[in-house]
TORFIMI-898270 format. One record per residue (C-alpha): x, y, z; residue number from 1; chain; residue in one letter. Coordinates in steps of 0.1 Angstrom, whole numbers, plus 5000, padded with zeros to 4 digits. Layout:
      u      v      w   resi   chain   resn
      X      Y      Z    NUM       A      A
...
//
This chain:
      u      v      w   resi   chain   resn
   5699   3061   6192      1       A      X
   5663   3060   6189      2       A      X
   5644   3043   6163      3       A      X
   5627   3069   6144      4       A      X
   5601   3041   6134      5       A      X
   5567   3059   6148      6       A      X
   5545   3042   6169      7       A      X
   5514   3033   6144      8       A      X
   5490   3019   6174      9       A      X
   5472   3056   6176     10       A      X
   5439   3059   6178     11       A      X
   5412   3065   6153     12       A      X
   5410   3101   6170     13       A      X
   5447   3110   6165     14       A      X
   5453   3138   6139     15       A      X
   5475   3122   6112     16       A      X
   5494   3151   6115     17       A      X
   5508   3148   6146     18       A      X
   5523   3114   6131     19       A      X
   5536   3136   6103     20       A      X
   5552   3159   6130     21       A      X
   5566   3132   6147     22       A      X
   5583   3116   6119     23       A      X
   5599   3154   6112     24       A      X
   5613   3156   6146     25       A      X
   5626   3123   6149     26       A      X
   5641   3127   6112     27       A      X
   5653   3161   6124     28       A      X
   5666   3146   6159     29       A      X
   5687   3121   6139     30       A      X
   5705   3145   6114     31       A      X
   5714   3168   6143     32       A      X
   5727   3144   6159     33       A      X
   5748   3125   6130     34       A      X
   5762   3162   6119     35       A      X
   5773   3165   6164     36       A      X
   5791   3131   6163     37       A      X
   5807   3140   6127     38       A      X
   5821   3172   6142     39       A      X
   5836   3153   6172     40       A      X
   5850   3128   6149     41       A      X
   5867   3156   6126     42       A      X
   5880   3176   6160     43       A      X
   5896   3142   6168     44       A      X
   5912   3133   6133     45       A      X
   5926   3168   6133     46       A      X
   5940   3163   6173     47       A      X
   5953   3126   6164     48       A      X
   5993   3134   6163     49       A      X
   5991   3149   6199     50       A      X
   6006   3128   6225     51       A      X
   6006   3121   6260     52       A      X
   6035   3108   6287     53       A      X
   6022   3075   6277     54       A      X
   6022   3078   6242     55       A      X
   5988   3075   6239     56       A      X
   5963   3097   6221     57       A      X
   5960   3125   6240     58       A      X
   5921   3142   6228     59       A      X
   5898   3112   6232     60       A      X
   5863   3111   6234     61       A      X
   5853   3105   6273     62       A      X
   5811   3093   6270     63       A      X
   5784   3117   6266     64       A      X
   5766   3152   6281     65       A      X
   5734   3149   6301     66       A      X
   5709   3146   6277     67       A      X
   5695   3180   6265     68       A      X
   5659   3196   6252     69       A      X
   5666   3221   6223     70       A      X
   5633   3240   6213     71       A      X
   5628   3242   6175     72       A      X
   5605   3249   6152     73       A      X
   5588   3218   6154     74       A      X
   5589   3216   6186     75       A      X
   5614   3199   6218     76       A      X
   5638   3175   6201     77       A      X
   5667   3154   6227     78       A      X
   5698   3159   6215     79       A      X
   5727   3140   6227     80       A      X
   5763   3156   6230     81       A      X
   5797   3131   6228     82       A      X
   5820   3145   6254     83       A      X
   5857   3153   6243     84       A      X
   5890   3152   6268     85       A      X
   5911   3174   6254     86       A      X
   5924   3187   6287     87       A      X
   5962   3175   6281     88       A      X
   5967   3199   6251     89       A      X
   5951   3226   6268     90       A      X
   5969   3227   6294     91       A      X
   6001   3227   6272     92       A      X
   5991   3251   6242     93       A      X
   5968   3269   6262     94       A      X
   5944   3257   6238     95       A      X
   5905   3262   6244     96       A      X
   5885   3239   6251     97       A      X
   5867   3217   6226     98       A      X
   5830   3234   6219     99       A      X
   5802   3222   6190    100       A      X
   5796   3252   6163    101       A      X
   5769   3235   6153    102       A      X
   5749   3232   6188    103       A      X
   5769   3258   6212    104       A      X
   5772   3246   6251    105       A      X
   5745   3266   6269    106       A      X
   5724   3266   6237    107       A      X
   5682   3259   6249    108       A      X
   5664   3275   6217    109       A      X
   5672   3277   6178    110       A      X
   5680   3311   6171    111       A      X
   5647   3312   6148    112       A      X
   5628   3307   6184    113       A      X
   5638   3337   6196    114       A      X
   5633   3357   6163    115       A      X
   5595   3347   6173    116       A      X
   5593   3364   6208    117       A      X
   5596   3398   6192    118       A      X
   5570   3388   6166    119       A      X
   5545   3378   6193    120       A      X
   5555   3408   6217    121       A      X
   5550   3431   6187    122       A      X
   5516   3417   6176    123       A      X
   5504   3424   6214    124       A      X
   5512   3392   6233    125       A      X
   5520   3397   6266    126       A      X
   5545   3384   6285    127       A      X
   5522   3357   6308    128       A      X
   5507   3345   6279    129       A      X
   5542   3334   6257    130       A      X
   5543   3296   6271    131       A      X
   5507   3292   6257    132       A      X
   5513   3311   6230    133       A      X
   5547   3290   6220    134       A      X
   5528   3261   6230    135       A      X
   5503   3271   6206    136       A      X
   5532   3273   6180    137       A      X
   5560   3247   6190    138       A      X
   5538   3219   6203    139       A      X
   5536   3204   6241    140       A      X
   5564   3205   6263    141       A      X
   5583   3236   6251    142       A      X
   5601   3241   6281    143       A      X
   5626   3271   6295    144       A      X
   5602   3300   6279    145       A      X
   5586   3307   6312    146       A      X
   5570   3340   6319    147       A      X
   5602   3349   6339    148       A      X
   5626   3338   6315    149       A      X
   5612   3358   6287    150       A      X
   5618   3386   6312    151       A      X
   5654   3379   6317    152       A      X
   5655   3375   6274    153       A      X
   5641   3408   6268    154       A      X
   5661   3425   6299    155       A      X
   5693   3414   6278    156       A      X
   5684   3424   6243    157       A      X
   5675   3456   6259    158       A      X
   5710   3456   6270    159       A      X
   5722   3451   6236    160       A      X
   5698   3476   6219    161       A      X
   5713   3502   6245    162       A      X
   5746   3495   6235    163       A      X
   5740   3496   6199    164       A      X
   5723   3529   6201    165       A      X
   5758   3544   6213    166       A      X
   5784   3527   6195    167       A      X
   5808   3548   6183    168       A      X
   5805   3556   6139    169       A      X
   5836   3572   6133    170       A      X
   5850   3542   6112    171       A      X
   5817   3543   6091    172       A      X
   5812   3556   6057    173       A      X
   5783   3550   6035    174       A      X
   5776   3555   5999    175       A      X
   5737   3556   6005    176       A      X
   5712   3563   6026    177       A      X
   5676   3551   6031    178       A      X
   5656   3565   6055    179       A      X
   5615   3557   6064    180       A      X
   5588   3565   6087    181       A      X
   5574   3533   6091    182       A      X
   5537   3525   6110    183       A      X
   5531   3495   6123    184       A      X
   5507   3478   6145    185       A      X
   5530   3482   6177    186       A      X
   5531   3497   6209    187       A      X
   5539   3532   6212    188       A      X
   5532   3559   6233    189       A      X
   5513   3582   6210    190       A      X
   5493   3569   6182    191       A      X
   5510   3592   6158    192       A      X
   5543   3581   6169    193       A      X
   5560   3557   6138    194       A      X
   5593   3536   6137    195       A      X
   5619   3559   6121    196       A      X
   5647   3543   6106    197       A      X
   5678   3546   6089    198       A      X
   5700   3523   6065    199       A      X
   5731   3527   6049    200       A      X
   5757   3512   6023    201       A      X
   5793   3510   6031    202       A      X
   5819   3514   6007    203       A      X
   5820   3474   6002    204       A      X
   5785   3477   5991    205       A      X
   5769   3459   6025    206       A      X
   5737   3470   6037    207       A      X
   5734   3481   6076    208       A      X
   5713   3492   6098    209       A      X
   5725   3528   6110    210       A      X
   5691   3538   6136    211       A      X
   5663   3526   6147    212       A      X
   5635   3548   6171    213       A      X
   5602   3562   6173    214       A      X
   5594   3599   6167    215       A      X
   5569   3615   6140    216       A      X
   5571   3608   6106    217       A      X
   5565   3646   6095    218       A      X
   5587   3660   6123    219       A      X
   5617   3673   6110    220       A      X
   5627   3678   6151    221       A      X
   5625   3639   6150    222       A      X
   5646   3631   6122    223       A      X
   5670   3662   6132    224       A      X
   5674   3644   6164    225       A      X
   5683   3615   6154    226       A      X
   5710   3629   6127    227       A      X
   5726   3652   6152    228       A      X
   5731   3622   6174    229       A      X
   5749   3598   6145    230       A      X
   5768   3629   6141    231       A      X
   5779   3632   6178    232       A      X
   5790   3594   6176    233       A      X
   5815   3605   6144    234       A      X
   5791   3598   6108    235       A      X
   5811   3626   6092    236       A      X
   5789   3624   6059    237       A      X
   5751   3609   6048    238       A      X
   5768   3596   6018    239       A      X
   5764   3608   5985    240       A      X
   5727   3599   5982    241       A      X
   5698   3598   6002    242       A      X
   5666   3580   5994    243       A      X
   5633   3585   6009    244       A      X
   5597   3592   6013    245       A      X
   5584   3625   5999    246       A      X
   5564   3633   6033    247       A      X
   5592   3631   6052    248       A      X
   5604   3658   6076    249       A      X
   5640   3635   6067    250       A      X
   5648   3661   6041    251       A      X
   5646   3691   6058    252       A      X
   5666   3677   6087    253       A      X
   5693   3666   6064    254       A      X
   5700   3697   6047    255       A      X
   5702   3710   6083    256       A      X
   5733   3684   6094    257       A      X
   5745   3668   6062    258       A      X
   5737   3696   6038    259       A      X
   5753   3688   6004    260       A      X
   5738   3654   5997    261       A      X
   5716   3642   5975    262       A      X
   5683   3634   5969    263       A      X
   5659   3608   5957    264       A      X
   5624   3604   5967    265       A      X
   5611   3566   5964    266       A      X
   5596   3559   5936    267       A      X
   5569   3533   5951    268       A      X
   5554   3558   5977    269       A      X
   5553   3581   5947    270       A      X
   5534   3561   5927    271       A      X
   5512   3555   5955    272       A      X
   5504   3589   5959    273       A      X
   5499   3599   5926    274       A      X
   5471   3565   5920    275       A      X
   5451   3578   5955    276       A      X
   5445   3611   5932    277       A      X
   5428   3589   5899    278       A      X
   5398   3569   5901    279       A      X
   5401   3531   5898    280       A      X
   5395   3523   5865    281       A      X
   5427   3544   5852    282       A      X
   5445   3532   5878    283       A      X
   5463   3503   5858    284       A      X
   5472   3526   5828    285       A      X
   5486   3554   5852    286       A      X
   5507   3529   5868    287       A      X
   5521   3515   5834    288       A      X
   5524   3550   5822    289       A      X
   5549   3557   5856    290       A      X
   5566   3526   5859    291       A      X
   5582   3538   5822    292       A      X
   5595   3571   5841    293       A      X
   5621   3553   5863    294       A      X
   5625   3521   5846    295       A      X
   5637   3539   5814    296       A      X
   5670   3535   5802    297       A      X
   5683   3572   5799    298       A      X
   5669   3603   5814    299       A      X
   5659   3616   5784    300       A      X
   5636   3586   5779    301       A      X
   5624   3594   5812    302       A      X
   5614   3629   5806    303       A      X
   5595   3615   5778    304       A      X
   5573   3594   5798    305       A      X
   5574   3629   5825    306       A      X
   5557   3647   5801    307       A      X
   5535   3620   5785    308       A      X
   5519   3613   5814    309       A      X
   5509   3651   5823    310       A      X
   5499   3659   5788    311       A      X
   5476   3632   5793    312       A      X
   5460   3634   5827    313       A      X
   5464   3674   5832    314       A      X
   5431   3687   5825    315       A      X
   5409   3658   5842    316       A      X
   5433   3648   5866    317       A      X
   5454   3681   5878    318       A      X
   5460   3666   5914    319       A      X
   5476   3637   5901    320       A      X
   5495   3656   5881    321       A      X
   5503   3683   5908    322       A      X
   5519   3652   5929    323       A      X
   5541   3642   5906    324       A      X
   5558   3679   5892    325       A      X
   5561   3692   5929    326       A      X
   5589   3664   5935    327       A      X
   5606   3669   5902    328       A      X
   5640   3673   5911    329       A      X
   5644   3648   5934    330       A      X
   5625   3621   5914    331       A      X
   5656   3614   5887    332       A      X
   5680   3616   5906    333       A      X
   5692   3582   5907    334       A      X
   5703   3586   5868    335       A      X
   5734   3604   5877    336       A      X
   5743   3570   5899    337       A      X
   5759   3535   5883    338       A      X
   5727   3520   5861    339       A      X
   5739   3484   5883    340       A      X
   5730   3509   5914    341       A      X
   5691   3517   5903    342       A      X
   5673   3487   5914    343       A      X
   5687   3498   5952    344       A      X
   5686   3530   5950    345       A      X
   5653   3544   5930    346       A      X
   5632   3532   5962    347       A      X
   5631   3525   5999    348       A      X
   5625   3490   5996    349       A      X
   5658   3477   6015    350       A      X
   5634   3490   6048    351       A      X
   5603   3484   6034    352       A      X
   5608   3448   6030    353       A      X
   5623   3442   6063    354       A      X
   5590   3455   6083    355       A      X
   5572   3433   6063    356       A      X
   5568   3410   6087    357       A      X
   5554   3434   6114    358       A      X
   5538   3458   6092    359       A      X
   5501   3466   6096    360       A      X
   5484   3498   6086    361       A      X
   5463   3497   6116    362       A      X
   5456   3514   6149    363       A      X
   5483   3499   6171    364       A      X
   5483   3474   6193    365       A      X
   5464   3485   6230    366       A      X
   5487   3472   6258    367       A      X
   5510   3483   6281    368       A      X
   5541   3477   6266    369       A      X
   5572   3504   6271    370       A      X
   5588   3525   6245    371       A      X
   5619   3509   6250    372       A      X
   5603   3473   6252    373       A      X
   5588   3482   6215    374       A      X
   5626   3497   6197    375       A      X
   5639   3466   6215    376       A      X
   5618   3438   6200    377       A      X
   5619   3456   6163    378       A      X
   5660   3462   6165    379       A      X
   5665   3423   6172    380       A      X
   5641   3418   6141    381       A      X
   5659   3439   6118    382       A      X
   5691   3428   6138    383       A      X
   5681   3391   6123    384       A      X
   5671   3410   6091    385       A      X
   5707   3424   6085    386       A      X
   5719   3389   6085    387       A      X
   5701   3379   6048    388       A      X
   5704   3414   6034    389       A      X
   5724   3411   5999    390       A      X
   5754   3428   5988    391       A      X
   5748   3458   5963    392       A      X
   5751   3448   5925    393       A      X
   5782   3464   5914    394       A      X
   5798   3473   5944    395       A      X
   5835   3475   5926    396       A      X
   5815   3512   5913    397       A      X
   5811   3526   5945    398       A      X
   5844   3541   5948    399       A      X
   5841   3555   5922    400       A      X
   5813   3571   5933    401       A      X
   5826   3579   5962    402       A      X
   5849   3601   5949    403       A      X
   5823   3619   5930    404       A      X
   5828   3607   5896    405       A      X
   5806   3615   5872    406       A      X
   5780   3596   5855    407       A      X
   5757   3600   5828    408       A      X
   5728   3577   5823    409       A      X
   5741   3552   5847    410       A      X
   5776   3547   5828    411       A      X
   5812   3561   5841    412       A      X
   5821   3594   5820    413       A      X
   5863   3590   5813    414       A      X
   5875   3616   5827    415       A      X
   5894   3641   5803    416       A      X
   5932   3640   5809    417       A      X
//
């Protein structure tokens, strides 16, 4: 192995934090490659009983793979594989062959590197300009992200976002729904045109992504669209509760295909709304006065606060007051739900969050990127997304709800027998 001593005889110029870098990368080298020759060593110790004709052991190790470049985020590191001859016990289990979990065979990139290209594409990057961009990033001597290989990586996730896009949903059942019109500084082909997306959580209380594509956020055509076609792939219901923006043409769409669920409008675009219509300096006290309506402990409480805050700002504020009683019905909903539930389901901040990342209430980005280019790069993000999303709180409740048990102030009314 290499001595991960660094070479101190720099010059004056060098920026000390190259030295830093180096010393990361070296340190980073060596772990890898300790955690590759532990795995070898464990695959051997569990293979050691196996036999040849000779008697001898019969999965050795048998030198080492060419040396190989993996891209990080800190730039090209050499890694080192230990080669394992495991062919005697393959050929008589019919075993397969030895491969590392931790560094798969053909792997060139961390999976982080490629969660970047979408980033960069989505930001307005074209395709020439990702080696100097990752360059830019990664350090000298990123190699295999060439122009045409980016190509050939966005060809295949295209692939995959096609796929995705028809899988069958029969099997699927979800509890919730969250669905949002989301702008972002992308590429589109109109600039009123908006990522439109849909979540949902299945009866084990995991988050999923259920549709991502582009349409108008208003439109209930566009929303309608895309519920008649997760209802042509077999989504029998939209769960027992949907949550979403007020503006949305969503709602009229989904009485239209799923009539029968129900409702709750997000409580952060709400409040949003309802502070564009009051002057600054009130601003703080509104907000106070709001955040008591849906982080109240019972509904009653909650109508308290309701009517608190229109007594109060009804005569100099009407507007602000208008926005908030138009959505009445749908702004409560969540206390007929399991109280563990209200922290997912009183906003639509399962999406929001994800599109942080992307998000920027801009114009959008002027280039000449496809449609399809554009769904393709944001599906891998929220693809990655999906892979850190947490498990509902409570989830043992949502059969419960699922059945349509009743509940009052967030708790489980007995049922009378």
């Amino acid at each position: 192995m290499k001595d991960c001593t660094p070479n101190m005889n720099h010059s004056p110029e060098e920026n000390s934090w190259s030295v830093l870098e180096q010393i990361a990368r070296e340190g980073a080298r060596r772990l890898l490659q300790q955690a590759l020759e532990k795995e070898v060593e464990e695959y051997l110790k569990l293979h050691q009983s196996f036999r040849n004709e000779e008697a001898r052991q019969a999965v050795v190790r048998n030198g080492y793979m060419p040396e190989r470049e993996l891209v990080t985020g800190m730039g090209p590191i050499s890694i080192r594989q230990s080669r394992v001859d495991d062919r005697q016990i393959r050929k008589n289990d019919k075993a397969e062959r030895f491969s590392s979990n931790i560094l798969p065979r053909y792997m060139r990139r961390v999976p982080s590197i490629d969660n970047l290209i979408p980033v960069l594409y989505l930001k307005g990057v074209s395709t020439g300009d990702f080696s100097e961009a990752l360059v830019a990033i990664l350090g000298e001597g990123v190699r295999g992200l060439s122009a045409t290989n980016i190509v050939r990586l966005k060809q295949s996730w295209e692939t995959d976002y096609h796929q995705w896009s028809k899988r069958e949903l029969g099997d699927k059942e979800y509890v919730y729904l969250w669905a949002d019109g989301i702008y972002v500084n992308v590429r589109l082909e109109d600039e009123r045109s908006c990522l439109l997306v849909i979540m949902g959580a299945t009866r084990e209380g995991k988050k999923e992504l259920i549709a991502v594509s582009d349409g108008f956020r208003e439109s209930t055509l566009s929303w309608k669209e895309i519920l008649l076609d997760l209802k042509r792939r077999g989504l029998k219901t939209a769960g027992k509760l949907a949550i979403g923006d007020g503006a949305l043409g969503f709602w009229a769409a989904l009485e239209e295909v799923y009539p029968g669920t129900k409702r709750q409008r997000c409580w952060v675009h709400k409040t949003a709304n309802i502070l564009d219509k009051l002057p600054k300096r009130i601003q703080g006290k509104a907000k106070s006065m709001i955040h008591d309506m849906y982080m109240a402990e019972s509904k009653k409480m909650a109508l308290h606060a309701y009517e608190h805050f229109n007594e109060t700002f009804k005569d100099k504020y009407p507007k602000a007051v208008n926005c908030l009683i138009k959505d009445f019905d749908d702004l409560f909903t969540f206390y007929d739900f399991p109280a563990v539930h209200w922290g997912h389901i009183r906003t639509t901040n399962p999406i929001e969050s994800t599109f942080a990342t992307v998000r920027l209430r801009t114009k959008r980005t002027k280039g000449c990127g496809s449609r399809i280019a554009t769904l393709t790069m944001v599906f891998k993000l929220c693809q990655e997304a999906e892979k850190s999303w947490q498990r509902l709180k409570g989830y043992k409740l949502i059969p419960f709800v699922m059945k349509g048990r009743v509940f009052v102030d967030g708790e489980l009314k007995r049922e009378v027998t």
